[in-house]
N, CA, C and O atoms as a Tripos MOL2 file, in Angstrom:
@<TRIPOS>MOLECULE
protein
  264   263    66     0     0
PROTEIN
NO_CHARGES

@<TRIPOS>ATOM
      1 N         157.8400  190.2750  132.9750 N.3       1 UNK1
      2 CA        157.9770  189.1330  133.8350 C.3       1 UNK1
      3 C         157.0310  188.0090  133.4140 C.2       1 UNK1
      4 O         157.3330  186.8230  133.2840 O.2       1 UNK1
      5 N         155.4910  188.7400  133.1660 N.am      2 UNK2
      6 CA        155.1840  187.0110  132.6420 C.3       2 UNK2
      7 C         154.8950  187.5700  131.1300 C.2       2 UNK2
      8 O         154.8520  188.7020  130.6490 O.2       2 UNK2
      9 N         154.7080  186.1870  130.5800 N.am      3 UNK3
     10 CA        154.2350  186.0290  129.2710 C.3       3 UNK3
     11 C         152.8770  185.5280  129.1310 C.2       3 UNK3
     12 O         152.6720  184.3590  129.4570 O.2       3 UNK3
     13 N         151.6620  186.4320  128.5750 N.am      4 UNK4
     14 CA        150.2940  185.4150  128.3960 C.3       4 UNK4
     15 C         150.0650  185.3120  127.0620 C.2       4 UNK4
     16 O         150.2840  186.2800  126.3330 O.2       4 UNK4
     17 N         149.5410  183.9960  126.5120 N.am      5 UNK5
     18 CA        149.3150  184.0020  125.1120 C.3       5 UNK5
     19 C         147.5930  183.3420  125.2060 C.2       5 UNK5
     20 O         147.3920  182.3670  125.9310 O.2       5 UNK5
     21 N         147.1740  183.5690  124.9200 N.am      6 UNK6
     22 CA        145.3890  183.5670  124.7240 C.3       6 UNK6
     23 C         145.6810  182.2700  123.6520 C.2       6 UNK6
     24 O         145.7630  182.4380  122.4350 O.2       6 UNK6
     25 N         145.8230  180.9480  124.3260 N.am      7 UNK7
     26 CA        145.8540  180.1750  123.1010 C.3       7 UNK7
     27 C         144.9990  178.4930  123.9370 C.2       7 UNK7
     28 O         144.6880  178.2030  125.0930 O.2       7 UNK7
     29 N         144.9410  178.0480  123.1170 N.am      8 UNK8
     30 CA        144.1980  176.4130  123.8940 C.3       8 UNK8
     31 C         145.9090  175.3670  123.6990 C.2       8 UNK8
     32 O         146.7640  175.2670  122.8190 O.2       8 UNK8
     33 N         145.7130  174.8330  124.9340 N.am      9 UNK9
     34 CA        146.4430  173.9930  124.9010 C.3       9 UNK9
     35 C         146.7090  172.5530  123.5280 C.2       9 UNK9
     36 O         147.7640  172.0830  123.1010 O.2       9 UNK9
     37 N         145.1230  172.1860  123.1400 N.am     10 UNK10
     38 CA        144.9180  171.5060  122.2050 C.3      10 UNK10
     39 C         143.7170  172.5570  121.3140 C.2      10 UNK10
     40 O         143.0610  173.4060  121.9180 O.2      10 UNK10
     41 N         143.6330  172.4110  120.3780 N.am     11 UNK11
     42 CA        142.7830  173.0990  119.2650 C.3      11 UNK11
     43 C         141.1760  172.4240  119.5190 C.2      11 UNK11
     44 O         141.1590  171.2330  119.8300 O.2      11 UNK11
     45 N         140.3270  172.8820  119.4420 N.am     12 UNK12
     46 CA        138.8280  172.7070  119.8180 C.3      12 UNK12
     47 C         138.2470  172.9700  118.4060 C.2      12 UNK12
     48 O         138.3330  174.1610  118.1050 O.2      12 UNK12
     49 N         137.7560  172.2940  117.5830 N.am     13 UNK13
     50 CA        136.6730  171.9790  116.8200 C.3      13 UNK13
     51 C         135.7610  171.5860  116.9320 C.2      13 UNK13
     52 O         135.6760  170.3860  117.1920 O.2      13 UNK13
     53 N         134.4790  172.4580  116.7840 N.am     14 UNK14
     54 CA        133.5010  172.3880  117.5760 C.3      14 UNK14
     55 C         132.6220  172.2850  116.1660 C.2      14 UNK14
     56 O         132.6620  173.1870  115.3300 O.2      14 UNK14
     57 N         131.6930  170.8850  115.9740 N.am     15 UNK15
     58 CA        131.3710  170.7530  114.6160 C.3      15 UNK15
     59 C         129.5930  170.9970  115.2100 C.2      15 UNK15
     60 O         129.1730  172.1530  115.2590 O.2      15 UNK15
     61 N         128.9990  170.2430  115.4780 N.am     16 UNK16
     62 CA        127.5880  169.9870  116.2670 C.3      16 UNK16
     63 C         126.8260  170.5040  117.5690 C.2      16 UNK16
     64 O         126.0870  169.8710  118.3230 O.2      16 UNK16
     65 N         127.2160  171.8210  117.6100 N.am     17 UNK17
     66 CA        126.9710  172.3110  119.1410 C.3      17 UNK17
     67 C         126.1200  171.8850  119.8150 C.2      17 UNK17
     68 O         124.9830  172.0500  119.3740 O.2      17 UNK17
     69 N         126.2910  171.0250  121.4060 N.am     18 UNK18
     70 CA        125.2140  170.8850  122.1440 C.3      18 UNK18
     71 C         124.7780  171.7080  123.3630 C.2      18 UNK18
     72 O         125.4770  171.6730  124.3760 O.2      18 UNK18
     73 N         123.6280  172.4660  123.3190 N.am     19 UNK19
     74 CA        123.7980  173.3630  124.9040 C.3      19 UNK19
     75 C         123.3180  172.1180  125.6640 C.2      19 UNK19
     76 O         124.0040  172.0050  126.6800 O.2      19 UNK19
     77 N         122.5800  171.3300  125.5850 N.am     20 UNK20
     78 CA        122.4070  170.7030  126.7660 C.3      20 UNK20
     79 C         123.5050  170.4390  127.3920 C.2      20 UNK20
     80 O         123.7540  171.1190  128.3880 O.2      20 UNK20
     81 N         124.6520  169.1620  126.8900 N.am     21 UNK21
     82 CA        125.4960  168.9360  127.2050 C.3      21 UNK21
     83 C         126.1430  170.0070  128.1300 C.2      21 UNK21
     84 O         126.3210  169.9570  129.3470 O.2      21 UNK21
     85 N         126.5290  171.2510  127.0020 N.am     22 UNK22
     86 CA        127.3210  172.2110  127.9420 C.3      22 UNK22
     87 C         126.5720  172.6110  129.0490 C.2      22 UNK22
     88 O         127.4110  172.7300  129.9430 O.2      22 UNK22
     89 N         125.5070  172.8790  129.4900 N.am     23 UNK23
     90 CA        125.0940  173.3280  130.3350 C.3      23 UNK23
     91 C         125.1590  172.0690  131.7450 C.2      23 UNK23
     92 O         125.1820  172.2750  132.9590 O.2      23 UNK23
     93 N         125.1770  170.6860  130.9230 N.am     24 UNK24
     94 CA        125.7450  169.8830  132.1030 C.3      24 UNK24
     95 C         126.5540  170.1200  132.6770 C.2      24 UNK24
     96 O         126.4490  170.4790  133.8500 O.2      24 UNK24
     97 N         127.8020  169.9900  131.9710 N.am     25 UNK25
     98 CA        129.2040  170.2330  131.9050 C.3      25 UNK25
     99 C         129.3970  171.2310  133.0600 C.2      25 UNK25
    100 O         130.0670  171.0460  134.0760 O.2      25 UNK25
    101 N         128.4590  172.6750  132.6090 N.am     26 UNK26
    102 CA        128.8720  173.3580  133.2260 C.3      26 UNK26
    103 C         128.9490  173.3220  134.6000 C.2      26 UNK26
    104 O         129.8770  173.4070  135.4050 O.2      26 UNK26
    105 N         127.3610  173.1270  134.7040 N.am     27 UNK27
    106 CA        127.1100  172.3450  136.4440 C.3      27 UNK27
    107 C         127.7450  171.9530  137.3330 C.2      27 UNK27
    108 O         127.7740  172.2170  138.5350 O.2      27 UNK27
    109 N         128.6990  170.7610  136.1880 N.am     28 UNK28
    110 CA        129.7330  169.7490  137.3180 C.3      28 UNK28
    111 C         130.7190  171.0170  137.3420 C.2      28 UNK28
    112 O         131.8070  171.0120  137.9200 O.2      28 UNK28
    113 N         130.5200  171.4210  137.0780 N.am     29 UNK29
    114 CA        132.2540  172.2530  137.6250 C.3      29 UNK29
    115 C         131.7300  173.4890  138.8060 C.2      29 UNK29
    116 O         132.0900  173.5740  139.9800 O.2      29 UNK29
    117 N         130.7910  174.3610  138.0740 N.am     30 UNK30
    118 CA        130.4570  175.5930  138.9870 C.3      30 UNK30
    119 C         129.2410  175.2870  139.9410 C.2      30 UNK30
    120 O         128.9540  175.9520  140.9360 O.2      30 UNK30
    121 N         128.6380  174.2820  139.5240 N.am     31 UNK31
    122 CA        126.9450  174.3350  140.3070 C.3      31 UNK31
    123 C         127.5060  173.7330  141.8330 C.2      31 UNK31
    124 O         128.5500  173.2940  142.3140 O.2      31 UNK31
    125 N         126.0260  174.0320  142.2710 N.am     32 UNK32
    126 CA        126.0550  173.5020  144.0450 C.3      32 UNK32
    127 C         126.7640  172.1460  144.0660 C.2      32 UNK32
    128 O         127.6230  171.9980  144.9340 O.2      32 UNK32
    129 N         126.5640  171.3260  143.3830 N.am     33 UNK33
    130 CA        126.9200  169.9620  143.6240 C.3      33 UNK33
    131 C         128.2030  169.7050  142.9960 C.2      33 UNK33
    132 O         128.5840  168.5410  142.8720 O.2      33 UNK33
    133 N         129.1540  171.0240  142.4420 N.am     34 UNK34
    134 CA        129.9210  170.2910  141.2870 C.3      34 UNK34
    135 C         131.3580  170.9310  141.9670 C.2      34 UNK34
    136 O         131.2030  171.6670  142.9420 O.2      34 UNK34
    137 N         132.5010  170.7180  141.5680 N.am     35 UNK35
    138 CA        133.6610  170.0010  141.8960 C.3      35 UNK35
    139 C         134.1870  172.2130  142.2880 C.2      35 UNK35
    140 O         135.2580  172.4710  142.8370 O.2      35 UNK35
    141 N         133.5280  172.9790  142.0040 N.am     36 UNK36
    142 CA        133.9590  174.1470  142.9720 C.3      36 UNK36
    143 C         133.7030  174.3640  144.3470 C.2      36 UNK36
    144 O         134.2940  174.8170  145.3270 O.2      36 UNK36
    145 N         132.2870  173.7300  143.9760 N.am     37 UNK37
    146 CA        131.5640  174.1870  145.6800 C.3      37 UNK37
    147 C         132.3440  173.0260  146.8210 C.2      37 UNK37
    148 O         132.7030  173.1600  147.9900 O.2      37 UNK37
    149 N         132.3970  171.9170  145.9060 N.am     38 UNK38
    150 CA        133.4460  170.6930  146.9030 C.3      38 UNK38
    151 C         135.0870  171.3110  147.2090 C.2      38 UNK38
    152 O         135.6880  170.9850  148.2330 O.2      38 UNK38
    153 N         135.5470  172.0160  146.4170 N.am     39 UNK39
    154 CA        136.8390  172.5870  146.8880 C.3      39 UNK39
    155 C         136.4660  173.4750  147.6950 C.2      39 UNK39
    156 O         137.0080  173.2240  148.7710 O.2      39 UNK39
    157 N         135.4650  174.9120  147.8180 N.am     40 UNK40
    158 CA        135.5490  175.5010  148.2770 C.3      40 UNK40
    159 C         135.0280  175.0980  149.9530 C.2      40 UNK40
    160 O         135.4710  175.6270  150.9720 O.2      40 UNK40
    161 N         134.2360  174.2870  149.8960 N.am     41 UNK41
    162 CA        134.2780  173.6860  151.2520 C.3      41 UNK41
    163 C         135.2110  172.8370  151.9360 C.2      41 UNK41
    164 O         135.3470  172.7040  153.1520 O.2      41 UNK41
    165 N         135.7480  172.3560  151.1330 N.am     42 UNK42
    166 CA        136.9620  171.4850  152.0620 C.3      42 UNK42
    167 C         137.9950  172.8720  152.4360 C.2      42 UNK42
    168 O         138.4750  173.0700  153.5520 O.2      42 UNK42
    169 N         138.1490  173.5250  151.5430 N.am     43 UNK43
    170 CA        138.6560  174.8570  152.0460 C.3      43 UNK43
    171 C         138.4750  175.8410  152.9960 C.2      43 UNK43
    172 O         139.3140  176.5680  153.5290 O.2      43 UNK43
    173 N         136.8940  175.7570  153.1920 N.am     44 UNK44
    174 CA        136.6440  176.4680  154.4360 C.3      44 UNK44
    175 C         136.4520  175.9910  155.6950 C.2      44 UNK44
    176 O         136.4820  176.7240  156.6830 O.2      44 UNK44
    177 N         136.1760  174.3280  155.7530 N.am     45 UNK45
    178 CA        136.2880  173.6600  156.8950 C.3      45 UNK45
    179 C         137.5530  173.1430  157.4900 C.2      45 UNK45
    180 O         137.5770  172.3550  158.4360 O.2      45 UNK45
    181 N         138.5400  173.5980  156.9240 N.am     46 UNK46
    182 CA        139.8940  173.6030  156.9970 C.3      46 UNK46
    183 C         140.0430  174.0800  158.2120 C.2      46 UNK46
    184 O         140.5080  173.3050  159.0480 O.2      46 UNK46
    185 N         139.7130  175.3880  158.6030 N.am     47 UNK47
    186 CA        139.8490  176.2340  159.7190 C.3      47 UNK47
    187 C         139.1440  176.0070  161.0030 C.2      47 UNK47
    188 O         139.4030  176.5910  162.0550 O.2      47 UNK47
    189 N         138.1880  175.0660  160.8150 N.am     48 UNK48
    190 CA        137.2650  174.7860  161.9300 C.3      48 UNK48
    191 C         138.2040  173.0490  162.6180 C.2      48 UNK48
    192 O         137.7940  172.3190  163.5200 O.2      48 UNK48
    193 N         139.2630  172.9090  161.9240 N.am     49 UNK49
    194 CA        139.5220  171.5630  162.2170 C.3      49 UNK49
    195 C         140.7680  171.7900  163.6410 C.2      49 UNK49
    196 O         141.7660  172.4750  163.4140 O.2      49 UNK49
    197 N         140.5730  171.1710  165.0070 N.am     50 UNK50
    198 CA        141.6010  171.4870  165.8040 C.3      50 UNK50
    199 C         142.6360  170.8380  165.7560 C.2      50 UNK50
    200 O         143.4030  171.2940  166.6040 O.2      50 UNK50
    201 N         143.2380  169.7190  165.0270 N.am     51 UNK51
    202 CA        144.0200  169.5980  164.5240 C.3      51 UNK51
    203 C         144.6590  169.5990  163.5110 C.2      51 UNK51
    204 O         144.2090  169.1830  162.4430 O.2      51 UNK51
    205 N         146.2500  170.2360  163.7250 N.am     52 UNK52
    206 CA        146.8100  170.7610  161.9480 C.3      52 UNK52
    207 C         147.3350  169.8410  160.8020 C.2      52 UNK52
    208 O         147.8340  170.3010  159.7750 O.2      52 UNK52
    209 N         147.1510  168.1730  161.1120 N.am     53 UNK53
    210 CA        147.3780  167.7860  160.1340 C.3      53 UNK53
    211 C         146.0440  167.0820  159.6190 C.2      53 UNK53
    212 O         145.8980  166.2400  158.7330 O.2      53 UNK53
    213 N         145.2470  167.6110  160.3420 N.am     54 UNK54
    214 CA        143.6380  167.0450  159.4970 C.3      54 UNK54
    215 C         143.8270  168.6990  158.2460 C.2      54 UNK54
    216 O         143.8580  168.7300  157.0160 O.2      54 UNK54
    217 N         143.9220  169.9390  159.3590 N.am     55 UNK55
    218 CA        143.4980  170.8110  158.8800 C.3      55 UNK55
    219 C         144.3660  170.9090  157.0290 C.2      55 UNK55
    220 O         143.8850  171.2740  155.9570 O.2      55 UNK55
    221 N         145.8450  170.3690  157.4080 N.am     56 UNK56
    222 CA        146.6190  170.3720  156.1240 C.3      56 UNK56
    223 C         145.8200  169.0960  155.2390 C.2      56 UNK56
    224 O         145.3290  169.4290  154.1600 O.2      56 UNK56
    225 N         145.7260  168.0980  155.5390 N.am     57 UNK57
    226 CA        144.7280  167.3060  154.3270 C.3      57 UNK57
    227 C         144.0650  167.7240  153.9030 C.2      57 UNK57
    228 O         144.2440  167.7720  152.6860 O.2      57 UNK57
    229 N         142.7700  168.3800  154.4130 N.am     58 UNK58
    230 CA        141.8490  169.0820  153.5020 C.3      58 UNK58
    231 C         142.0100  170.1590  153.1950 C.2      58 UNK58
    232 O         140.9560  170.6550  152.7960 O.2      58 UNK58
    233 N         143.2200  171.1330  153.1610 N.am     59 UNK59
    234 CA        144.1250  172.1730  152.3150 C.3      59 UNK59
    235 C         144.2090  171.3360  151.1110 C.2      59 UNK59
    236 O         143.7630  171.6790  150.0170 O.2      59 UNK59
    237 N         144.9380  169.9640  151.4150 N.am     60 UNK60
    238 CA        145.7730  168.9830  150.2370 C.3      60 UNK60
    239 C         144.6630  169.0430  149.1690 C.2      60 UNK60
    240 O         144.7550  169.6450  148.0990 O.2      60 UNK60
    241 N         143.2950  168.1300  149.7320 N.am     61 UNK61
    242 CA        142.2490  168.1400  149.0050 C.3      61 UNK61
    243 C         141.4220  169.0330  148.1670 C.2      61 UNK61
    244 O         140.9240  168.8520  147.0550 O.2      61 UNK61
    245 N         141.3870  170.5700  149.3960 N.am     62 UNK62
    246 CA        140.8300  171.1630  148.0350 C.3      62 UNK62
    247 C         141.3350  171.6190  147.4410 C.2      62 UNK62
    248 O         140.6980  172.3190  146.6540 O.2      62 UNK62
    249 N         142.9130  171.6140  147.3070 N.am     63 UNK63
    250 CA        143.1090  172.3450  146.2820 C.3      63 UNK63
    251 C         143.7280  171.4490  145.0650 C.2      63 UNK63
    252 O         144.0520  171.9430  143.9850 O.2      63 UNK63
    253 N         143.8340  170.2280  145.3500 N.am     64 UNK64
    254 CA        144.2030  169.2020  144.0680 C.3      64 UNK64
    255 C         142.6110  169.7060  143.4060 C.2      64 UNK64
    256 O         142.7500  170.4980  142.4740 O.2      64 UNK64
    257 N         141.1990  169.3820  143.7340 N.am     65 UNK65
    258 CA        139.9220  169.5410  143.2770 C.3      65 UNK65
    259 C         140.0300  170.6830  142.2660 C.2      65 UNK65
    260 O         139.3540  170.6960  141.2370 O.2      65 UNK65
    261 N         140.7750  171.5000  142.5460 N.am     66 UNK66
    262 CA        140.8550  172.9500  141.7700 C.3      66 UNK66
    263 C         141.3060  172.3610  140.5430 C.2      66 UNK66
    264 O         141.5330  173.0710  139.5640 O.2      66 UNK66
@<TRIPOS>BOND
     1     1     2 1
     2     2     3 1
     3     3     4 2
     4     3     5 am
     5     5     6 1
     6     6     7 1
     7     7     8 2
     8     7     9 am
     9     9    10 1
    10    10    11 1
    11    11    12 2
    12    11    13 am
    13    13    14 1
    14    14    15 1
    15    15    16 2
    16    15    17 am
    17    17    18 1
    18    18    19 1
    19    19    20 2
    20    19    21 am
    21    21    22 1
    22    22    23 1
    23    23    24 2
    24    23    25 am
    25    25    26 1
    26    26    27 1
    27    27    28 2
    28    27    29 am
    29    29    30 1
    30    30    31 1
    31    31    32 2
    32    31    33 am
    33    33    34 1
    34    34    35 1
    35    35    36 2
    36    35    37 am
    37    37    38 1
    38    38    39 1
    39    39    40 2
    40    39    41 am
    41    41    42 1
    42    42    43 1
    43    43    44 2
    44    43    45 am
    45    45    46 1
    46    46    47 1
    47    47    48 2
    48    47    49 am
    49    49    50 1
    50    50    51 1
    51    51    52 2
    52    51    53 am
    53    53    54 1
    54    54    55 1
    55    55    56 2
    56    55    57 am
    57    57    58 1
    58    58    59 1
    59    59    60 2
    60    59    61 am
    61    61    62 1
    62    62    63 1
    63    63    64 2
    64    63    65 am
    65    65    66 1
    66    66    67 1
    67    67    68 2
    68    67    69 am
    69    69    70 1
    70    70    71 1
    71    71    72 2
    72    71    73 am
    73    73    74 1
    74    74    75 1
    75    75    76 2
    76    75    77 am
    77    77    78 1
    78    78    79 1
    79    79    80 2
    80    79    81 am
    81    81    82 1
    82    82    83 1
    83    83    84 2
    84    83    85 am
    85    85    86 1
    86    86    87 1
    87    87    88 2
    88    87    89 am
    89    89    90 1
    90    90    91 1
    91    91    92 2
    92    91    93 am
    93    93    94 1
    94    94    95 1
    95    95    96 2
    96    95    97 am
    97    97    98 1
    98    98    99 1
    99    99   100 2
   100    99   101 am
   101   101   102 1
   102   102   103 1
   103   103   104 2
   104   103   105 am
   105   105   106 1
   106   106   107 1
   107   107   108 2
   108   107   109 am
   109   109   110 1
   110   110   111 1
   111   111   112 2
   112   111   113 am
   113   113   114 1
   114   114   115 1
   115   115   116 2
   116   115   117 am
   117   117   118 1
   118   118   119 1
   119   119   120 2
   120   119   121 am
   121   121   122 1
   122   122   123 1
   123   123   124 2
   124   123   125 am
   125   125   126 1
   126   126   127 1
   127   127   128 2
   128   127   129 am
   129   129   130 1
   130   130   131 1
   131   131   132 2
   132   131   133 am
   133   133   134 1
   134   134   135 1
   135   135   136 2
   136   135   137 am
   137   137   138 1
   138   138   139 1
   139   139   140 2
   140   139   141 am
   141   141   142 1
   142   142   143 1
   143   143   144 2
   144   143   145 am
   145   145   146 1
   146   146   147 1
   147   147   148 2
   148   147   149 am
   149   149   150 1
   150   150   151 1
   151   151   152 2
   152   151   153 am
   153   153   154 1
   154   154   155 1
   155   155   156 2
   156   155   157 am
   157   157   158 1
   158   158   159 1
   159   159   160 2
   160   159   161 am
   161   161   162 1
   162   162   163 1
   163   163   164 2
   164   163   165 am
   165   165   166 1
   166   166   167 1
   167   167   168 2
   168   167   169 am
   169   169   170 1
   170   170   171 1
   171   171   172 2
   172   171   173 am
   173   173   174 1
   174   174   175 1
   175   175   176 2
   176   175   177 am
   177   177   178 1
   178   178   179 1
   179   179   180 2
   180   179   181 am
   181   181   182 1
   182   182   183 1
   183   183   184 2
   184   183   185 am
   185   185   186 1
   186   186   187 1
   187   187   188 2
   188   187   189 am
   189   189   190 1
   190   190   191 1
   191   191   192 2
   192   191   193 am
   193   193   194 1
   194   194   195 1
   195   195   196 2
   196   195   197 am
   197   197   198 1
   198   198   199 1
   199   199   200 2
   200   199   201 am
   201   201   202 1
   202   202   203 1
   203   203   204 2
   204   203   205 am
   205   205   206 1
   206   206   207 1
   207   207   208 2
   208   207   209 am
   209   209   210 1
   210   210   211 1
   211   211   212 2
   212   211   213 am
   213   213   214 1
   214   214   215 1
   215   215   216 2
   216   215   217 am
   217   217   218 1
   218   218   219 1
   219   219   220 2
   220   219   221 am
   221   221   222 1
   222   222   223 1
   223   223   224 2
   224   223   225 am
   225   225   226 1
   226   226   227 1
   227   227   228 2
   228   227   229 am
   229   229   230 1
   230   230   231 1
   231   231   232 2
   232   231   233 am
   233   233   234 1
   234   234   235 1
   235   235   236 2
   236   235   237 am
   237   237   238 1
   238   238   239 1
   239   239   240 2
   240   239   241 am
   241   241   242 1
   242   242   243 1
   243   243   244 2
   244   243   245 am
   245   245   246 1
   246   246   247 1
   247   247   248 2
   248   247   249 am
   249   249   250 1
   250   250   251 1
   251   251   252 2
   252   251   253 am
   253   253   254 1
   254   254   255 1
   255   255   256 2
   256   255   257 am
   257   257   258 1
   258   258   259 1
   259   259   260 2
   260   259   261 am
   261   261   262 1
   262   262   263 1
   263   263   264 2
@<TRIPOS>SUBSTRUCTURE
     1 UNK1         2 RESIDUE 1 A UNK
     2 UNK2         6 RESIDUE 1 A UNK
     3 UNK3        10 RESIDUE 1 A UNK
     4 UNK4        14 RESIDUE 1 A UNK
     5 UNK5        18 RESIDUE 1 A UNK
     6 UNK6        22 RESIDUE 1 A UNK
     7 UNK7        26 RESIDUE 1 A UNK
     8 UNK8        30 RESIDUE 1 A UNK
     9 UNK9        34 RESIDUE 1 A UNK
    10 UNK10       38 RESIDUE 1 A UNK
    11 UNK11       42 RESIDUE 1 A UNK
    12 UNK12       46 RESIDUE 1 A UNK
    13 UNK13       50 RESIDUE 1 A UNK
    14 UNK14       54 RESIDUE 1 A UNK
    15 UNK15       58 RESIDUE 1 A UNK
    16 UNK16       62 RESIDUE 1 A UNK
    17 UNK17       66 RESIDUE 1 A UNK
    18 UNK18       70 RESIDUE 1 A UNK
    19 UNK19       74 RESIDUE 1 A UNK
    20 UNK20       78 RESIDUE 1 A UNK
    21 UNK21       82 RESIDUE 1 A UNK
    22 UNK22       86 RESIDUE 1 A UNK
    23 UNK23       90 RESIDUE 1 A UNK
    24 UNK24       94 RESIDUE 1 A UNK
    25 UNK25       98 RESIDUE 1 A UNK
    26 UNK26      102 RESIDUE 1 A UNK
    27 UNK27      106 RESIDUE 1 A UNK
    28 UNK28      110 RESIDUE 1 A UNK
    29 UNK29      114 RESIDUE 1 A UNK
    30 UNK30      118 RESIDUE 1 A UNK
    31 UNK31      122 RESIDUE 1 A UNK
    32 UNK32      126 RESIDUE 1 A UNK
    33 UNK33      130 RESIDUE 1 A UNK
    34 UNK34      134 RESIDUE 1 A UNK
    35 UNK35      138 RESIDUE 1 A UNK
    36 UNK36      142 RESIDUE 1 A UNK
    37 UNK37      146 RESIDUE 1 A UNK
    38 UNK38      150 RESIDUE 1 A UNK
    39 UNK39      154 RESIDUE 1 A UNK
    40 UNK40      158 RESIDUE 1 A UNK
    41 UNK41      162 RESIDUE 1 A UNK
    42 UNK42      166 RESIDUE 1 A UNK
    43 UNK43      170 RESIDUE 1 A UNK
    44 UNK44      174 RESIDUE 1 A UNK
    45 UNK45      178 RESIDUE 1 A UNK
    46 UNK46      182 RESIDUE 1 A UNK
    47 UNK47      186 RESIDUE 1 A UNK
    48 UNK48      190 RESIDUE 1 A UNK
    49 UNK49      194 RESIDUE 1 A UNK
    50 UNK50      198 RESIDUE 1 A UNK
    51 UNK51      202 RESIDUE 1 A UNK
    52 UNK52      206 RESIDUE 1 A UNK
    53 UNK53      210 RESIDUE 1 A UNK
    54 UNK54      214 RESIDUE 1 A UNK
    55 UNK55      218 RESIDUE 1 A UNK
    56 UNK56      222 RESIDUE 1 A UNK
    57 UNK57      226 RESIDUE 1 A UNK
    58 UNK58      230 RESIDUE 1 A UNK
    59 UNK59      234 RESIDUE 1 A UNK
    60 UNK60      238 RESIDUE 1 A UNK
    61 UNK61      242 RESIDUE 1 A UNK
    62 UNK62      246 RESIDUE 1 A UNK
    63 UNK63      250 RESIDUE 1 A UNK
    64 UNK64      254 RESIDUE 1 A UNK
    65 UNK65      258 RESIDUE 1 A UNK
    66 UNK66      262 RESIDUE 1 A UNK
């Protein structure tokens, strides 16, 4: 039923490695301040909202963030 192929969408040549950089990088995506922890909270304050079309916007939101 599915098909997975372990491949990159575009090819990555990686000539000059920087960890700093990556370790920025990484930040914005997984760290406290970076674009997971912002989905995962609009996700969990979802449920605390008493109305359901606030509660469906910030469904909308976090999961475009993903």
């Amino acid at each position: 039923m599915w098909n997975y192929e372990k491949r990159l969408e575009f090819p990555v040549n990686i000539k000059n490695p920087n960890p700093m950089l990556a370790q920025a990088i990484i930040s914005q995506y997984g760290g406290p301040d970076g674009e997971m922890g912002a989905s995962m909270r609009y996700l969990s304050q979802r449920y605390s909202m008493p109305d359901r079309k606030v509660a469906g916007l910030l469904t909308d939101i976090g999961v475009s963030v993903l």
